[in-house]
N, CA, C and O atoms as CSV, one atom per row, in Angstrom:
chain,resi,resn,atom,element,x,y,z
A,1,UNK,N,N,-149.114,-43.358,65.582
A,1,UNK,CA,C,-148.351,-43.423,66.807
A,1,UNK,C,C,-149.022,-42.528,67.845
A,1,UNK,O,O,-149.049,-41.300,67.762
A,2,UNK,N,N,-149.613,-43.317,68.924
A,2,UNK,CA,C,-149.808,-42.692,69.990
A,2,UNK,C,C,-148.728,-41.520,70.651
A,2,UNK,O,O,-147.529,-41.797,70.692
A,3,UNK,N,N,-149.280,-40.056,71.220
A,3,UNK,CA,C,-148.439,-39.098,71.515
A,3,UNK,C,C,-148.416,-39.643,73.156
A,3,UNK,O,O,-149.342,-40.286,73.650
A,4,UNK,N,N,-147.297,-39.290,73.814
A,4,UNK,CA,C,-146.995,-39.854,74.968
A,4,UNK,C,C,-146.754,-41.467,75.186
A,4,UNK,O,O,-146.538,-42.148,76.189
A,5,UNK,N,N,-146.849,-41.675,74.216
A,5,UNK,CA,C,-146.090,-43.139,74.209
A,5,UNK,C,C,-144.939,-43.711,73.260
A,5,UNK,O,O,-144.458,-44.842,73.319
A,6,UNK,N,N,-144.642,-42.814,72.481
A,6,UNK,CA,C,-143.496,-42.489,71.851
A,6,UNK,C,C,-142.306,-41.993,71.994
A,6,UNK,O,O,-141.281,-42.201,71.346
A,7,UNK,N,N,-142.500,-41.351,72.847
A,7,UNK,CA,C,-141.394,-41.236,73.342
A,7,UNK,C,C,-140.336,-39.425,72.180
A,7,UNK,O,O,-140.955,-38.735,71.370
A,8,UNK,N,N,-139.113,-39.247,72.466
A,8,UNK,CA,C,-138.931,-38.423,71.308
A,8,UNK,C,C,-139.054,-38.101,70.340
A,8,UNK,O,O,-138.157,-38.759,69.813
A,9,UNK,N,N,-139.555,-37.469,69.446
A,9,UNK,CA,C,-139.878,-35.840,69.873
A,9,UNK,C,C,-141.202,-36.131,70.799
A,9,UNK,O,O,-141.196,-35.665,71.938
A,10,UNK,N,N,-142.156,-36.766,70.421
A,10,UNK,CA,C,-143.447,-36.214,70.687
A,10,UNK,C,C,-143.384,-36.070,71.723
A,10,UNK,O,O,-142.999,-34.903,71.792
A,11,UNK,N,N,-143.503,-36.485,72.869
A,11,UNK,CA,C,-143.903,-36.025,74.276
A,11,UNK,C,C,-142.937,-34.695,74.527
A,11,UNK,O,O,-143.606,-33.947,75.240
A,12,UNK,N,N,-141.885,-34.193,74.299
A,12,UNK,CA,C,-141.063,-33.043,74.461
A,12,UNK,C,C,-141.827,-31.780,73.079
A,12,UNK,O,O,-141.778,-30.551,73.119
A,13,UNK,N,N,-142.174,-32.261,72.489
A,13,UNK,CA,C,-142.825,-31.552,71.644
A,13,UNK,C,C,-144.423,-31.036,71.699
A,13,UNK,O,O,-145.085,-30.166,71.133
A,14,UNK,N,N,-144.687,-32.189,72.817
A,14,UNK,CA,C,-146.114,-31.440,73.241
A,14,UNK,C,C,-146.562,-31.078,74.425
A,14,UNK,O,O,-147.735,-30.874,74.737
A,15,UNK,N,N,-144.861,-30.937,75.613
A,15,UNK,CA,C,-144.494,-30.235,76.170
A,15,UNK,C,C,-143.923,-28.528,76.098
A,15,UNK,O,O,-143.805,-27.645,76.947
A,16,UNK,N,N,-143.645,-28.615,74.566
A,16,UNK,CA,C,-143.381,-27.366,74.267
A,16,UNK,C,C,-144.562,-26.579,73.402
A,16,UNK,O,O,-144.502,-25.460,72.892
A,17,UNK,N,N,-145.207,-27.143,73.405
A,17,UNK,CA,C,-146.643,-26.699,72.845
A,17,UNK,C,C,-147.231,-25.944,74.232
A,17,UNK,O,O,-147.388,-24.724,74.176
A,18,UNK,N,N,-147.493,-26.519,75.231
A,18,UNK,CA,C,-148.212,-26.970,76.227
A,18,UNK,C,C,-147.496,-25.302,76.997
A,18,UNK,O,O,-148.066,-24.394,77.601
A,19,UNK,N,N,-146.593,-25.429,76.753
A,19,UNK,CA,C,-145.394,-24.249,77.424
A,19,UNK,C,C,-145.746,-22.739,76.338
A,19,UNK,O,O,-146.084,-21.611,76.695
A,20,UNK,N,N,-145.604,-23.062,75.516
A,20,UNK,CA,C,-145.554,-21.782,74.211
A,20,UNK,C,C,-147.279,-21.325,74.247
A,20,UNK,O,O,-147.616,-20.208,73.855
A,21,UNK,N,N,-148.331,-22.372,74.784
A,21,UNK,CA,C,-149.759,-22.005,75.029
A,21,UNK,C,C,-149.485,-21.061,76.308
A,21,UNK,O,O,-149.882,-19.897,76.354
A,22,UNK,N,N,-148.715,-21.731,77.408
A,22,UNK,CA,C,-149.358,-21.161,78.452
A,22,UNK,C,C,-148.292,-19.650,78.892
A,22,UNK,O,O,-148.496,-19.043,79.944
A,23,UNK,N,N,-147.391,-19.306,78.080
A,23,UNK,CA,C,-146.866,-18.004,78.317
A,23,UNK,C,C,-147.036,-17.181,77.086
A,23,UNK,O,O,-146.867,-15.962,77.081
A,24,UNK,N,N,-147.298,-17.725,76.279
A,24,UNK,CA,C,-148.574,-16.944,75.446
A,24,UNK,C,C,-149.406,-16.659,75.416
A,24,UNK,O,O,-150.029,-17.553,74.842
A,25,UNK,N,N,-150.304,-15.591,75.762
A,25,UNK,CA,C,-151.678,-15.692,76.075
A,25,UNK,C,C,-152.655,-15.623,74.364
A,25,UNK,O,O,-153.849,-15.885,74.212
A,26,UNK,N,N,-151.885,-15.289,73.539
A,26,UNK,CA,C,-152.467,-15.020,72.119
A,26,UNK,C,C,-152.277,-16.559,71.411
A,26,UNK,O,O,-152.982,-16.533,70.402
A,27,UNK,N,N,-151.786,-17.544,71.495
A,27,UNK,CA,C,-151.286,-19.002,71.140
A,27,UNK,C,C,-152.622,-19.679,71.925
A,27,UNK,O,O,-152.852,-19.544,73.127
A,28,UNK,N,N,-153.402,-20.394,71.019
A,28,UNK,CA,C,-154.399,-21.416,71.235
A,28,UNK,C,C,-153.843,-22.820,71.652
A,28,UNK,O,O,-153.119,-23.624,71.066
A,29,UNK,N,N,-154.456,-22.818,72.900
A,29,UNK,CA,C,-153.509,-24.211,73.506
A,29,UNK,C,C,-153.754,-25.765,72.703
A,29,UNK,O,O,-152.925,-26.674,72.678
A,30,UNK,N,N,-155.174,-25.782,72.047
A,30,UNK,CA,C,-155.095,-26.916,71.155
A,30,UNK,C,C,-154.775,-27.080,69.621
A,30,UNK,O,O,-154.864,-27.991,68.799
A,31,UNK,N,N,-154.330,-25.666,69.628
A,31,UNK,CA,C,-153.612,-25.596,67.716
A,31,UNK,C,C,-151.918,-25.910,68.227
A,31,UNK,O,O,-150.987,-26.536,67.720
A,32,UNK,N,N,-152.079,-25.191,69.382
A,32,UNK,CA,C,-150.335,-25.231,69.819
A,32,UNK,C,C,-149.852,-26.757,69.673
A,32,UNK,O,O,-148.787,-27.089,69.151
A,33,UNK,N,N,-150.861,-27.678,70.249
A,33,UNK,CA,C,-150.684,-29.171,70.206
A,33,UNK,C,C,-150.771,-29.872,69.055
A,33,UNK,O,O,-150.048,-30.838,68.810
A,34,UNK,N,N,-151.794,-29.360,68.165
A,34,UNK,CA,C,-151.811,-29.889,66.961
A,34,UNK,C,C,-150.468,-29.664,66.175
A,34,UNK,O,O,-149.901,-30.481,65.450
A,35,UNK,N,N,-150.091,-28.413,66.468
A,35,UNK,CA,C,-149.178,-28.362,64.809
A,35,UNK,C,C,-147.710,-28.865,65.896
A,35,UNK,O,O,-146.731,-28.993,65.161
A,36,UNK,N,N,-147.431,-29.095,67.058
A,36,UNK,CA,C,-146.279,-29.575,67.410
A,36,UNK,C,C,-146.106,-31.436,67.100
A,36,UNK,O,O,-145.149,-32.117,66.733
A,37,UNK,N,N,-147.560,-31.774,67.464
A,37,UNK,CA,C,-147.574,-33.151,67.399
A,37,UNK,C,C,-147.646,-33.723,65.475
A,37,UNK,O,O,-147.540,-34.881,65.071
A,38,UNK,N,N,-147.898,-32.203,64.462
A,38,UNK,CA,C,-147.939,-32.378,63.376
A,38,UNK,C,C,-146.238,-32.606,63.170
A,38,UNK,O,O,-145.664,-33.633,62.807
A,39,UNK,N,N,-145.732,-31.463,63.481
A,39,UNK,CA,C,-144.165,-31.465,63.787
A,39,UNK,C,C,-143.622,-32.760,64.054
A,39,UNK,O,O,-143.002,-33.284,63.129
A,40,UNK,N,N,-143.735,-33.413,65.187
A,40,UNK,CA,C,-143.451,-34.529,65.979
A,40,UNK,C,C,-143.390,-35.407,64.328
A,40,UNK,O,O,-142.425,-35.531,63.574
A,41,UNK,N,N,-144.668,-35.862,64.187
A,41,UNK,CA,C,-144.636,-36.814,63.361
A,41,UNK,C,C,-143.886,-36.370,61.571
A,41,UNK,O,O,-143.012,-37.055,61.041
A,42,UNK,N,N,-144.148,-35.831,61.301
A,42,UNK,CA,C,-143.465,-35.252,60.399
A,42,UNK,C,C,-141.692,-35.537,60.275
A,42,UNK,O,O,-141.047,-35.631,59.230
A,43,UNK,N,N,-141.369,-35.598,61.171
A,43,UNK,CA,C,-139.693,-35.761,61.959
A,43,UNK,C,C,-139.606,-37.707,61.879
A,43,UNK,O,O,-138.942,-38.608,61.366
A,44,UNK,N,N,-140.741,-37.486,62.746
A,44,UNK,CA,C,-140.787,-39.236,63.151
A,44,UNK,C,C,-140.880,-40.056,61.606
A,44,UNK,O,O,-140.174,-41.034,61.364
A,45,UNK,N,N,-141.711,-39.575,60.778
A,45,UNK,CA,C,-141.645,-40.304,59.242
A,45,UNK,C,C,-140.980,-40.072,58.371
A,45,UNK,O,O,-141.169,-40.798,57.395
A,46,UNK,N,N,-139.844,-38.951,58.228
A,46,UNK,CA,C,-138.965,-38.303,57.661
A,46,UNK,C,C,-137.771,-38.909,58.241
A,46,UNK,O,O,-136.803,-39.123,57.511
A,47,UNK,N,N,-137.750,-39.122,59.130
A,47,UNK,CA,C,-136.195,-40.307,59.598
A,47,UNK,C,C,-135.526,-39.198,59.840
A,47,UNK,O,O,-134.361,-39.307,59.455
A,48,UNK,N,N,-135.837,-37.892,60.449
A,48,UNK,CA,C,-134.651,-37.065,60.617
A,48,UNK,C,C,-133.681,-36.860,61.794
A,48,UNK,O,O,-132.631,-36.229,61.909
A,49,UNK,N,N,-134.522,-37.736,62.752
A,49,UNK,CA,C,-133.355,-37.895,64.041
A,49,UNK,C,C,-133.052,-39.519,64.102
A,49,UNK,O,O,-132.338,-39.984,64.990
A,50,UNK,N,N,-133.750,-40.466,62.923
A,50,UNK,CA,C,-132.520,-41.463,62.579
A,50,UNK,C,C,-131.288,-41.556,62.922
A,50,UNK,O,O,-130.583,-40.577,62.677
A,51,UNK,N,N,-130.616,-42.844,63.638
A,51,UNK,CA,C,-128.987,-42.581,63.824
A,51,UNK,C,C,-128.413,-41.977,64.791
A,51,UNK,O,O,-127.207,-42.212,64.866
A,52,UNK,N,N,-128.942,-41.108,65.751
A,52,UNK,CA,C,-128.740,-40.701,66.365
A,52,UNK,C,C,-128.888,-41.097,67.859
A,52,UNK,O,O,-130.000,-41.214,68.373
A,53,UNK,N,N,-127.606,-41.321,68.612
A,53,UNK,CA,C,-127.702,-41.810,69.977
A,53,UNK,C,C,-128.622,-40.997,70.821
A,53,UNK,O,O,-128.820,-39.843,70.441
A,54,UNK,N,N,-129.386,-41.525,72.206
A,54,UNK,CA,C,-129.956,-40.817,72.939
A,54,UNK,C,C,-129.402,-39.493,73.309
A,54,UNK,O,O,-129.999,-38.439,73.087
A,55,UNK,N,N,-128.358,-39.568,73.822
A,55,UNK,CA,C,-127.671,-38.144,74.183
A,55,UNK,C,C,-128.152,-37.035,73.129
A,55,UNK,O,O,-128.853,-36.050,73.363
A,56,UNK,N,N,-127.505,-37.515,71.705
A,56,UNK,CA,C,-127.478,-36.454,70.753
A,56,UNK,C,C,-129.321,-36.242,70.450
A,56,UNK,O,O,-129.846,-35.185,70.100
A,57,UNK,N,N,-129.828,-37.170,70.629
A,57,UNK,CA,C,-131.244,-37.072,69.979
A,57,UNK,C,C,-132.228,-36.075,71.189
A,57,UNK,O,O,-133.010,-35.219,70.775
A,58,UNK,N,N,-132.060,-36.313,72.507
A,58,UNK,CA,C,-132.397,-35.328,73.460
A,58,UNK,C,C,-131.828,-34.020,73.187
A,58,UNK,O,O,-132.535,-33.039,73.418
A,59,UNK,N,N,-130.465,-33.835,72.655
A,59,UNK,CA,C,-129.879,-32.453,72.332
A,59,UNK,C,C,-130.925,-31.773,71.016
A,59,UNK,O,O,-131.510,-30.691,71.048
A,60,UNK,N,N,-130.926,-32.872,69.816
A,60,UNK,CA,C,-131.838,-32.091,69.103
A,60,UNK,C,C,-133.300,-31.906,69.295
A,60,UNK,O,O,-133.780,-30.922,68.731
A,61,UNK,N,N,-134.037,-32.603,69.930
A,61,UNK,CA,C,-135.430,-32.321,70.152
A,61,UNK,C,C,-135.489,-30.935,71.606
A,61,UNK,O,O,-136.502,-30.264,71.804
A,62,UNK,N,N,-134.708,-30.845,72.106
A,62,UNK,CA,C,-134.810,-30.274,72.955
A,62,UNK,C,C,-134.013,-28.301,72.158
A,62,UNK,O,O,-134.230,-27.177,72.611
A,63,UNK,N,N,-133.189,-28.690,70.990
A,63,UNK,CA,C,-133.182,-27.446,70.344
A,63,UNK,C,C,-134.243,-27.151,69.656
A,63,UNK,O,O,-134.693,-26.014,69.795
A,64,UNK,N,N,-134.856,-28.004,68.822
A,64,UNK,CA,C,-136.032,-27.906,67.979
A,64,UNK,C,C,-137.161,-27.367,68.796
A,64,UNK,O,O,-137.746,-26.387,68.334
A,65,UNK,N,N,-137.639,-27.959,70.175
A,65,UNK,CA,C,-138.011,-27.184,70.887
A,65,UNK,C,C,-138.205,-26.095,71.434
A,65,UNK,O,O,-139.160,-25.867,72.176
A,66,UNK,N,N,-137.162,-25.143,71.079
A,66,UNK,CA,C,-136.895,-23.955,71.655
A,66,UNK,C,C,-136.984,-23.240,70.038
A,66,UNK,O,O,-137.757,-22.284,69.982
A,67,UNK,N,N,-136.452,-23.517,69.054
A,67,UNK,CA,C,-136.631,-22.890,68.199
A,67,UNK,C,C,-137.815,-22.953,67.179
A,67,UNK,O,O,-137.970,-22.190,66.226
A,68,UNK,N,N,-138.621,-23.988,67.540
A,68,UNK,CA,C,-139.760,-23.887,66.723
A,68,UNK,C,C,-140.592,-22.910,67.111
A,68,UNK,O,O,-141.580,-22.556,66.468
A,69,UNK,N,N,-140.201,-22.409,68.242
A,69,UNK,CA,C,-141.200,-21.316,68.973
A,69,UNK,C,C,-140.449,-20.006,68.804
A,69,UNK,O,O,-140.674,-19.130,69.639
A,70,UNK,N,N,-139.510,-19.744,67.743
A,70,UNK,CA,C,-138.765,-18.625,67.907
A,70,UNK,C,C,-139.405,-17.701,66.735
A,70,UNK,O,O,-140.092,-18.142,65.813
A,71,UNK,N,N,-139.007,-16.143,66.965
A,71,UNK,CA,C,-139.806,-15.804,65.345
A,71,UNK,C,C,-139.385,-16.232,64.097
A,71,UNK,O,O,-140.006,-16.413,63.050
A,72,UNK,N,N,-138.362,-16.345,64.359
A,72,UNK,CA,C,-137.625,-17.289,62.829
A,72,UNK,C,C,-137.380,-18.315,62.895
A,72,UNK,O,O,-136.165,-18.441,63.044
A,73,UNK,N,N,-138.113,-19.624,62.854
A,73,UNK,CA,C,-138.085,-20.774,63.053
A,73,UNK,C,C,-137.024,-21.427,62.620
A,73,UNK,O,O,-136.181,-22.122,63.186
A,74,UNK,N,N,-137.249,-20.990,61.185
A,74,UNK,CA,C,-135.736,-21.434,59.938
A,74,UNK,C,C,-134.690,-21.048,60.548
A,74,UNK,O,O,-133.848,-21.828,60.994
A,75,UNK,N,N,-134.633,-19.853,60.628
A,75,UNK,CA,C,-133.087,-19.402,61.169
A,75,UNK,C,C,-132.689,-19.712,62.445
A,75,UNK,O,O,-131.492,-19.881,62.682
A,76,UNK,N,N,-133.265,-19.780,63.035
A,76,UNK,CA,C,-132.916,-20.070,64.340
A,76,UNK,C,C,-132.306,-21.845,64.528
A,76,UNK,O,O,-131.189,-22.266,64.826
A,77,UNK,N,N,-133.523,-22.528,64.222
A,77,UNK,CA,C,-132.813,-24.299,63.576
A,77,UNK,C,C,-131.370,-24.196,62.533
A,77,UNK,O,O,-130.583,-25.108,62.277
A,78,UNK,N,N,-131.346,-23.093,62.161
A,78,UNK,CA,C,-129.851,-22.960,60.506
A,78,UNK,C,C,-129.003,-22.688,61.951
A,78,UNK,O,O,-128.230,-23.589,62.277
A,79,UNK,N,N,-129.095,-21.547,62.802
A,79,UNK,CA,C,-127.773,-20.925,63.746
A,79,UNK,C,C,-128.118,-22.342,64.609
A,79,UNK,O,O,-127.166,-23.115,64.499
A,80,UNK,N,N,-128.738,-22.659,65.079
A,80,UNK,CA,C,-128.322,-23.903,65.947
A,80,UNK,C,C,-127.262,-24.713,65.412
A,80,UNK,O,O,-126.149,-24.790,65.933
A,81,UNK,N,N,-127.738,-25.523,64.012
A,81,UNK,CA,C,-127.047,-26.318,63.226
A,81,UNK,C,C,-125.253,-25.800,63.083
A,81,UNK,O,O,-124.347,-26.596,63.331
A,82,UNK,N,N,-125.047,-24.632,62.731
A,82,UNK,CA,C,-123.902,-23.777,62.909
A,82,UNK,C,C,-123.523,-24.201,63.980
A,82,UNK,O,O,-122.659,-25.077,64.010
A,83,UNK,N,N,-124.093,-23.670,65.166
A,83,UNK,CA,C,-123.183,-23.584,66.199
A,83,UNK,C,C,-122.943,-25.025,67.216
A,83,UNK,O,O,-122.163,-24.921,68.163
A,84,UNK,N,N,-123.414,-25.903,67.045
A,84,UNK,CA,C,-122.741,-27.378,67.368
A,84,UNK,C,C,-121.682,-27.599,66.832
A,84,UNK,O,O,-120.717,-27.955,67.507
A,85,UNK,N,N,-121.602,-27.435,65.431
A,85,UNK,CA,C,-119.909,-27.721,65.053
A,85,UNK,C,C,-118.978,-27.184,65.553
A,85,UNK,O,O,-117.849,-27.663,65.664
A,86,UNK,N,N,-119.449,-25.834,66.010
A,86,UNK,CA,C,-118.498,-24.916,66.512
A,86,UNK,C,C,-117.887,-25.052,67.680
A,86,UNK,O,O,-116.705,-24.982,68.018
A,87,UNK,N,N,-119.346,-25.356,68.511
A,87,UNK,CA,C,-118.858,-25.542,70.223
A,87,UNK,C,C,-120.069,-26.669,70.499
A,87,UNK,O,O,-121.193,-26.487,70.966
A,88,UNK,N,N,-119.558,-27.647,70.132
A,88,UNK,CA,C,-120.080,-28.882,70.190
A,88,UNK,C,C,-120.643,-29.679,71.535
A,88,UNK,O,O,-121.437,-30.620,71.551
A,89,UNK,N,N,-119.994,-29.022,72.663
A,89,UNK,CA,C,-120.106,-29.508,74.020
A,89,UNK,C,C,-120.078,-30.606,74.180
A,89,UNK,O,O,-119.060,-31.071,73.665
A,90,UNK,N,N,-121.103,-31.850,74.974
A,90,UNK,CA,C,-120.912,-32.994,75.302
A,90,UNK,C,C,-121.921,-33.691,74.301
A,90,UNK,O,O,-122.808,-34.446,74.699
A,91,UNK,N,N,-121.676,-33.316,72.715
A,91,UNK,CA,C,-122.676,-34.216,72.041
A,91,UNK,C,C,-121.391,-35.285,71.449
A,91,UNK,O,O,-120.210,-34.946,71.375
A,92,UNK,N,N,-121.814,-36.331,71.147
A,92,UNK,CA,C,-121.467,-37.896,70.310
A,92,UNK,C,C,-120.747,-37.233,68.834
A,92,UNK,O,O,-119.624,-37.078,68.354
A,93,UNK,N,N,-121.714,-37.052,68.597
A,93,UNK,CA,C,-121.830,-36.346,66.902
A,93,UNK,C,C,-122.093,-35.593,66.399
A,93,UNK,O,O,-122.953,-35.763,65.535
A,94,UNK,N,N,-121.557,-34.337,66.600
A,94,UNK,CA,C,-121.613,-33.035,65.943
A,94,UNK,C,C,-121.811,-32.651,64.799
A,94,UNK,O,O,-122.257,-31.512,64.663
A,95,UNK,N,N,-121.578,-33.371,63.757
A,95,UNK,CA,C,-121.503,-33.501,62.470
A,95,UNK,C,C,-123.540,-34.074,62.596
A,95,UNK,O,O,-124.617,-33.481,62.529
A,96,UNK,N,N,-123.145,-35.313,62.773
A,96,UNK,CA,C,-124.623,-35.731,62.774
A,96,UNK,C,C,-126.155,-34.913,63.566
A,96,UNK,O,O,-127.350,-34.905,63.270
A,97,UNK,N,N,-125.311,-34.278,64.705
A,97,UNK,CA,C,-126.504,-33.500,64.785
A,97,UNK,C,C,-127.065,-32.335,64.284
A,97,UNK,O,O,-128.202,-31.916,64.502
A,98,UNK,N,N,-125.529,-31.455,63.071
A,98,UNK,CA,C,-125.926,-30.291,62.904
A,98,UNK,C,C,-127.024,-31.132,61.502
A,98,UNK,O,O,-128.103,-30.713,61.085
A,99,UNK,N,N,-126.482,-32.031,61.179
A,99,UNK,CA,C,-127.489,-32.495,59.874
A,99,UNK,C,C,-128.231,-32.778,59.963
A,99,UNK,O,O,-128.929,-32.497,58.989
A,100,UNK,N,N,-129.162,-33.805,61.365
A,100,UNK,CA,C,-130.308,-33.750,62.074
A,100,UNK,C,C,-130.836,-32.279,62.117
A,100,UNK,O,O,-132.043,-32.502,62.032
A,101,UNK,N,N,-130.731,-31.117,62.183
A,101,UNK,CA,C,-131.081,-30.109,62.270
A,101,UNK,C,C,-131.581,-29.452,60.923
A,101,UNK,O,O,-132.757,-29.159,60.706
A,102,UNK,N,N,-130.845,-29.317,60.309
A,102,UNK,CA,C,-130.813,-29.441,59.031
A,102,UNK,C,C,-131.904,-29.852,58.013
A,102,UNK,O,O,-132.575,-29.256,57.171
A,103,UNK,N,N,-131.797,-31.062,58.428
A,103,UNK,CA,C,-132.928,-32.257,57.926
A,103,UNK,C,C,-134.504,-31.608,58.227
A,103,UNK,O,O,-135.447,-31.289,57.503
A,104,UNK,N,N,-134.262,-31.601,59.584
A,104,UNK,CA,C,-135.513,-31.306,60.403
A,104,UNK,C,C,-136.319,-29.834,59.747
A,104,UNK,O,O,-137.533,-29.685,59.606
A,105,UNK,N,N,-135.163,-28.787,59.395
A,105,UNK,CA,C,-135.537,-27.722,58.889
A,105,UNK,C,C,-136.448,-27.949,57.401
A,105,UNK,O,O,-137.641,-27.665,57.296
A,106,UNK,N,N,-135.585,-28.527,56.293
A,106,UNK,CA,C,-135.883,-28.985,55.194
A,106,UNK,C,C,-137.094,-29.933,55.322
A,106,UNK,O,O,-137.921,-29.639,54.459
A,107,UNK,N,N,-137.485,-30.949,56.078
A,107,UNK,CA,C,-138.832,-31.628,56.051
A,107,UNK,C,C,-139.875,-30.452,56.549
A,107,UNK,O,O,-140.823,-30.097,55.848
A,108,UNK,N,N,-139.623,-29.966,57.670
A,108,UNK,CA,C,-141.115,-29.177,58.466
A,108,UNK,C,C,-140.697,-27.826,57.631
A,108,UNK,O,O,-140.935,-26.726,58.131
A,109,UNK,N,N,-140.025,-27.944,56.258
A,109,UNK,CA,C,-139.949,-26.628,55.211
A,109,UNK,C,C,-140.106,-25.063,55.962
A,109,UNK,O,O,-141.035,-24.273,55.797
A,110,UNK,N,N,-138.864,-24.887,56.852
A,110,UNK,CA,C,-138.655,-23.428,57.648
A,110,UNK,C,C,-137.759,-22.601,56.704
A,110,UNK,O,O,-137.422,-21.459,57.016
């Protein structure tokens, strides 16, 4: 699968590469791309945002985003997953996205 023609994760995922290179000055801007677009696909063949309406599926790529770049990758994707059930805001499926999260953790093994 072509990146940028896929659409979610990948292009938001190698937007956040692209982002985590350039306010990092110690982050190599073409490893940053590699292991997000490794990410990307990894997700994409694992079926882990399967099922999931646009709304909710922009909510999780756009958390995964932020937390793949955190120092605790794992934990940070686990407290996300937590806290949708909790205060769910304007997602579809709360249930389904904390398990999309979840999922996502357990395939890219955080």
């Amino acid at each position: 699968m072509q990146p940028g023609t896929a659409g979610p994760p990948f292009d938001e995922f190698l937007a956040a590469a692209d982002e985590a290179a350039r306010t990092r000055p110690e982050v190599d801007p073409e490893l940053a791309r590699e292991v997000f677009l490794e990410a990307a696909t990894l997700l994409h063949d694992g079926l882990a945002l399967d099922g999931l309406d646009d709304r909710d599926l922009r909510a999780v790529v756009a958390g995964l985003c932020v937390d793949l770049v955190a120092e605790d990758p794992g934990a940070a994707v686990r407290a996300r997953s937590r806290t949708v059930l909790e205060e769910p805001g304007d997602l579809d499926d709360p249930a389904g996205v904390s398990a999309a999260y979840l999922v996502s953790a357990s395939i890219l093994q955080l």
